[in-house]
N, C-alpha and C positions, 0 to 999 in steps of 0.2 A: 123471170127465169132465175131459177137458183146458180148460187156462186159456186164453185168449187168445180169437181172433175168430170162432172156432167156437160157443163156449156165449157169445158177444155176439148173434152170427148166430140161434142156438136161442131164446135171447129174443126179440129184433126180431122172430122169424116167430110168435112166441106159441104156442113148443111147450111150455112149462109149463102151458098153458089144453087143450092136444089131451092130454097126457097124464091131467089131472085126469078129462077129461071121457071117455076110455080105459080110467081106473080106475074110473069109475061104473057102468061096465057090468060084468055080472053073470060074471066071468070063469072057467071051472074049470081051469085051468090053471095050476099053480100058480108055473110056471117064467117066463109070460108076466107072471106080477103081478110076483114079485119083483125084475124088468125094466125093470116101469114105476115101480115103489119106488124102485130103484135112482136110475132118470133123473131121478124126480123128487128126490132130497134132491142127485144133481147141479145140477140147476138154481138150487134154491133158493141154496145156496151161490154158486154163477155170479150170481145177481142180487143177493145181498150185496155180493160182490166188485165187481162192476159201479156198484152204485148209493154205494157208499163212495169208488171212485174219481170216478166222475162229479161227486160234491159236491168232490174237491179238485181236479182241475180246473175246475170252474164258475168256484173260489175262485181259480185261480190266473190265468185268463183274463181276471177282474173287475182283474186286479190288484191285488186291498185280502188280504191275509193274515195271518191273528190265529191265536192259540195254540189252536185245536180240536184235541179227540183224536186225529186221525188222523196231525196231524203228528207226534205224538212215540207215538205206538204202534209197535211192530216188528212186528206181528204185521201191518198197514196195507203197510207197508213190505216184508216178505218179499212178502205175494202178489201186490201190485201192482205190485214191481219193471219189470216186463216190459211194464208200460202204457206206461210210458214213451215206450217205441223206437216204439209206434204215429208216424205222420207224420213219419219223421225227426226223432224227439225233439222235435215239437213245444212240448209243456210243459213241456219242462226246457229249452229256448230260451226261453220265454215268463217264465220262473223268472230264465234269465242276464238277460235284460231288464230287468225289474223291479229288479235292482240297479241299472241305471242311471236309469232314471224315475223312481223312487219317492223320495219326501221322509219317508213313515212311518217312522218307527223300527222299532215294530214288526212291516210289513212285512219291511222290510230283514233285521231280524233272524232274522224266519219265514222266508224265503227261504234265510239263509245259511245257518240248519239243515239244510232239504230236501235244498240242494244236497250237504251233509255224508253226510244220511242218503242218498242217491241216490249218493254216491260208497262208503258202507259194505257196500250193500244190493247194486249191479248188479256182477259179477265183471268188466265191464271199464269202470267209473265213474270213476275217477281219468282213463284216455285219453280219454274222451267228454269227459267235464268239461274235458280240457285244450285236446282240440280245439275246442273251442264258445268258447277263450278268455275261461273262466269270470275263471283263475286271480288276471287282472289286478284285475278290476272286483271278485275279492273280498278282495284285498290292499288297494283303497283305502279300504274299509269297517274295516281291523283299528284304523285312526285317526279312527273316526268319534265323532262326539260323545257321544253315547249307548253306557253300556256294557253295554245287550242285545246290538246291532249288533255292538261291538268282541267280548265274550264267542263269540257263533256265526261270528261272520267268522274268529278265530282258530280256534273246532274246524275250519271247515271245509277252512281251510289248513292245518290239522296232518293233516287224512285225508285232504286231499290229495299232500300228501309223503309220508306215511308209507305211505298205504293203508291198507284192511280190517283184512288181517292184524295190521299192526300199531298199528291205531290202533283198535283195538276195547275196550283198558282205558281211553281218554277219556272223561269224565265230562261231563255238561253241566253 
């Protein structure tokens, strides 16, 4: 099953409940079961994906942002990549943001990761990020008080020059 607004769309219409309810019935056809087996362990996975993004968004809208697994899993990060671009990059605007509002540390820090791991993850994340005029507001962070904030502010300016390619042996 393809990722994006189609199997968001299959959820919303509560076609994981038409299929259950599909395979309840007494079916002899062996080709039609395997069909609806299929669609459903698509789905299921479409609503992991979904419901793991939607908690880091929630988180990112709230603006308060802490060390939860999703921010530093890759595996978070490959499949969601592409949530992103939803609304003209709405939450990774709402991400550049929050470098300037936010007084948390922690936040700030959690932010300046994202943006790293959102510039390693999306094939064209360094020009988004430049455009969105991430660059500045996370250079003024590489002199912040706190050296969570100064630590991620500088990955994310070094994956930001460098890029993916090259900036994929950086360590946090």
């Amino acid at each position: 099953m393809s990722k994006g607004t189609l199997g968001a769309q299959m959820v919303d219409l509560q076609l994981p409940q038409v299929v259950q309810s599909l395979k309840a019935q007494a079916w002899s056809d062996e080709d039609l079961l395997e069909a609806l087996n299929s669609l459903e362990e698509g789905l299921k996975d479409n609503i992991k994906r979904l419901s793991s993004f939607d908690m880091y968004k929630q988180e990112v809208l709230l603006g308060h942002l802490d060390w939860s697994p999703m921010h530093k899993d890759p595996l978070f990060w490959r499949e969601n990549i592409t949530n992103f671009e939803e609304n003209d990059f709405q939450i990774l605007r709402v991400l550049i943001t929050i470098l300037d509002t936010s007084s948390d540390p922690r936040t700030l820090a959690v932010a300046c990761y994202d943006l790293s791991q959102f510039i390693q993850h999306h094939p064209a994340g360094r020009i988004i990020v430049t455009d969105l005029k991430a660059k500045e507001r996370v250079m003024k962070l590489m002199n912040h008080e706190n050296a969570e904030v100064t630590k991620n502010a500088l990955l994310c300016i070094q994956r930001l020059f460098l890029g993916a390619k090259y900036a994929s042996f950086l360590q946090v």
